[in-house]
N, C-alpha and C positions, 0 to 999 in steps of 0.2 A: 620883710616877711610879716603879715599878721596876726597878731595873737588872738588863740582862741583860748584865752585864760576867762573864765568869767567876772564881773562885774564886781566889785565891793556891794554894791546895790543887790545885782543878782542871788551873792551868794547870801548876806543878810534876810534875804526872800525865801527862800529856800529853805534856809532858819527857821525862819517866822514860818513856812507853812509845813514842814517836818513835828517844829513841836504843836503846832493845832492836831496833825493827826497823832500823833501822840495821848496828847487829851480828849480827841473825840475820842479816840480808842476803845479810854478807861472809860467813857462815858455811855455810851452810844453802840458800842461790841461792833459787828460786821456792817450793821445798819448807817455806818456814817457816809454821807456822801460827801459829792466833789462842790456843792452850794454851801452846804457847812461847814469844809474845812476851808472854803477861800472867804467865810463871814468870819470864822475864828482867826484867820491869817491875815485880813486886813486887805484883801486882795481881789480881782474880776475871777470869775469861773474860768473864762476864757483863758486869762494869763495863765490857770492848774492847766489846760488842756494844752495850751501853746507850749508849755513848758516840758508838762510832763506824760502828754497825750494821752493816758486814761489812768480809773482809779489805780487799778492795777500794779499801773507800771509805778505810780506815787507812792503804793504800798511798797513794793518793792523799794523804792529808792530808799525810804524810812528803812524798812529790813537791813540793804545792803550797809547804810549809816553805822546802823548798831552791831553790824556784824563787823565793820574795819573799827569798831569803838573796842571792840570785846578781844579781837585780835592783831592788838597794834602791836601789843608786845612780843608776839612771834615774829614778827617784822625785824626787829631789833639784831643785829649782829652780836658775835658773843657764842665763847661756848661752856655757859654755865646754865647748863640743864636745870639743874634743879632753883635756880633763881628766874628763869624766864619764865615755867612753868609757875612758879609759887606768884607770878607777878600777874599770870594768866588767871590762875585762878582766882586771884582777890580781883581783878577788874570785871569776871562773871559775877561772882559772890556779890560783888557791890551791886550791880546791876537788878541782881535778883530781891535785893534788900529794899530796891524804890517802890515804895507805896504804890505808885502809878503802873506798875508793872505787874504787881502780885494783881489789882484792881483787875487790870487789863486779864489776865491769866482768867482768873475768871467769870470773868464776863463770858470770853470767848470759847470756854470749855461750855461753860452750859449754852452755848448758841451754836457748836461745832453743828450737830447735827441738823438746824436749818438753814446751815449754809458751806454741805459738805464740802464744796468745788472750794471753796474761798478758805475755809480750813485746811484740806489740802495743801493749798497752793500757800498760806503761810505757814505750814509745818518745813511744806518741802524748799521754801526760799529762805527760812530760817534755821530750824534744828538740821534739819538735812545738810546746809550750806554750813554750817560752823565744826559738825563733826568732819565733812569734806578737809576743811580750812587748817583742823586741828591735826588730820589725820596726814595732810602732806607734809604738815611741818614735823610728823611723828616718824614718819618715810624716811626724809630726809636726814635723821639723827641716827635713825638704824642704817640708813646707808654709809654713812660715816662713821660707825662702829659705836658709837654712844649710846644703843638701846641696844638690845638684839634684838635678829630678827622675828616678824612674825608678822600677821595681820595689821595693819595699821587703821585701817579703820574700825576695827573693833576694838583696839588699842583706844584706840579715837572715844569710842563710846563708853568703853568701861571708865579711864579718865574724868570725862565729863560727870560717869555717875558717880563719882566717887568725892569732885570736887563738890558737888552739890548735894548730896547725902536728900537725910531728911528733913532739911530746911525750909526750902520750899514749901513743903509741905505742911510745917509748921505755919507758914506767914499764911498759907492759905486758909486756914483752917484755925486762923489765929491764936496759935498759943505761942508761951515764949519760943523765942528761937536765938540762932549768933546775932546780936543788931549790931553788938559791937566791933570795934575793929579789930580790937585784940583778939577778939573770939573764933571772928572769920582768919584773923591770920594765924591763929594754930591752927585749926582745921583744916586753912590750904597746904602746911607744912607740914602736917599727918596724911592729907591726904596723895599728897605731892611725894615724897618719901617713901608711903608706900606701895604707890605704884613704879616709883622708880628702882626700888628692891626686887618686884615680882618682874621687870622687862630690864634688869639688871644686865648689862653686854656680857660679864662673867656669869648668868645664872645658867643653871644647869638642871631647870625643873622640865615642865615638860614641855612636846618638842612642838615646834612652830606648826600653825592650821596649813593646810595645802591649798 
């Protein structure tokens, strides 16, 4: 039978042209094209189109990347809620702490509005896809009696707001913020804690959305 496992060469490629758009990102905002990431990546135009048929879809593949980076650890077997979670949120926290990411953040905030469709389409392949991502593995735990129940998707998004607070916020806008580890991992453990007290399987506040 033959494998259609990819290449050592392939996937090394892939590599190489993932983090070019990466850096054109932080550099370039919505404006980078498919000649400049395959000049940054070492590689033909052609071989981006053969491979990955349009910007688009390349963006996307970079998105879906950081999206299986950010949520490996729901992946994981194991029924220690509040360790999978706390491990969830320092691999966000970390993410959110790279230079090249706050850069990227806003670039593309002050570019959203000329180039609505392409802002769209990375809200909705990225924050869209990761409350999705977080909110099934949140399903899944209330169906097993480990949460109560309730909404999961909004479960999903209070979560996220809560792991990432005012941080963000800070790095953008550059004043101190958590850089450290130590810092970021009490605040996943405050923050983690206390949403696992308010969707507690024993709480008794108030009663789930319809």
């Amino acid at each position: 039978m033959p494998s259609f496992l990819p290449s050592f060469a392939a996937i090394q490629r892939r590599q190489r042209v993932h983090a070019a758009v990466r850096e054109l990102m932080s550099e370039q905002g919505f404006r980078i094209s498919m000649e400049a990431v395959a000049a940054r990546a070492g590689c033909s135009k052609q071989t981006l189109y053969a491979q990955f048929g349009s910007k688009q879809a390349l963006l996307r593949s970079v998105i879906d990347e950081n999206l299986d980076l950010a949520t490996v650890r729901l992946d994981e077997p194991g029924d220690d809620l509040r360790g999978t979670l706390i491990a969830f949120a320092m691999e966000h926290l970390a993410h959110l702490c790279d230079p090249s990411v706050v850069a990227t953040s806003q670039l593309l905030t002050a570019e959203a509005h000329q180039f609505p469709e392409e802002a769209q389409a990375l809200y909705r392949d990225g924050c869209d896809a990761l409350v999705q991502r977080l909110a099934t593995w949140l399903a899944a735990a209330m169906q097993r009696g480990q949460l109560r129940h309730d909404d999961p998707h909004l479960a999903a998004e209070l979560l996220l707001s809560m792991i990432v607070g005012l941080d963000f916020e800070r790095q953008r806008f550059a004043v101190p913020h958590r850089q450290s580890v130590m810092a970021r991992r009490r605040w996943a453990g405050f923050a983690t804690d206390t949403f696992l007290r308010a969707f507690s399987a024993e709480s008794t506040g108030a009663a789930a959305s319809p």
